[in-house]
N, C-alpha and C positions, 0 to 999 in steps of 0.2 A: 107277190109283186115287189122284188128287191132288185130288181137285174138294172144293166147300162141304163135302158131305154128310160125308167123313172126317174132313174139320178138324173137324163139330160133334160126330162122334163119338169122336175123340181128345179135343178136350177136353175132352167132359162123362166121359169113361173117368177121366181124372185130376184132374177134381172129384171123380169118387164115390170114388175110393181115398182123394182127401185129407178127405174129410168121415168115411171107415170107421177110417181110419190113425192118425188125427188122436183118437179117441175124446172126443170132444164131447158125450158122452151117448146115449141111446136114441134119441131123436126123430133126430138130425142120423145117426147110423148108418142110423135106416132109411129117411131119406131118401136116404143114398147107398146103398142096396139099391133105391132106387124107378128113383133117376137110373142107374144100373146097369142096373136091366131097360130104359129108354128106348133106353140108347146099345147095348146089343146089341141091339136090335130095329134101330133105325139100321144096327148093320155088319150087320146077315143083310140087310139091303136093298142094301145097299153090296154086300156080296159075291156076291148072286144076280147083282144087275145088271151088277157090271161083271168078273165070269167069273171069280169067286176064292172058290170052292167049301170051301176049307178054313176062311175065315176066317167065312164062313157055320153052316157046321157046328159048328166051335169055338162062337160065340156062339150059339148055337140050344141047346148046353149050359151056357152061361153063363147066360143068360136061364131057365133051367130054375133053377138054380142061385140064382140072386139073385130069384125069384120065391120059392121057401123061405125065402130070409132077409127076405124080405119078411113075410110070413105071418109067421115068430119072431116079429119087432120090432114088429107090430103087431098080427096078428089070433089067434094064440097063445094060448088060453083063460089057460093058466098067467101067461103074460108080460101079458097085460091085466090084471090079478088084482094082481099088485105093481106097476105104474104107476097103478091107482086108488089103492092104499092110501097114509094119509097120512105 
């Protein structure tokens, strides 16, 4: 496991930590929730294919995971609610 497909998943993994890490507000957090769900869709592809079943299943609950925080930061009755108000 050295090919394109890790390297774009490694680095978009440490975009979204520095965009979540970083606390740059709502929008920029749940966009490193969005680039989160990408790159673990990326390694569960990575891991089926090239025979590395753990790292597969890790992100299949990551992805589960960062799709919730997804939902929070944007579609969230409550949390849409206080980013309308002025």
């Amino acid at each position: 496991m050295n090919g394109p497909l890790e390297w774009i998943a490694a680095i978009g993994t440490m975009i979204a930590a520095s965009l979540i890490a970083f606390d740059l507000g709502r929008r920029a957090t749940a966009w490193g929730f969005v680039l989160f769900c990408l790159v673990s869709i990326t390694w569960i592809i990575s891991g089926l294919t090239g025979g590395s079943m753990p790292i597969a299943a890790m992100n299949a609950v990551l992805l589960a995971i960062n799709v919730w925080g997804v939902w929070q930061y944007w579609f969230h009755p409550k949390n849409r609610a206080d980013s309308e108000r002025p």
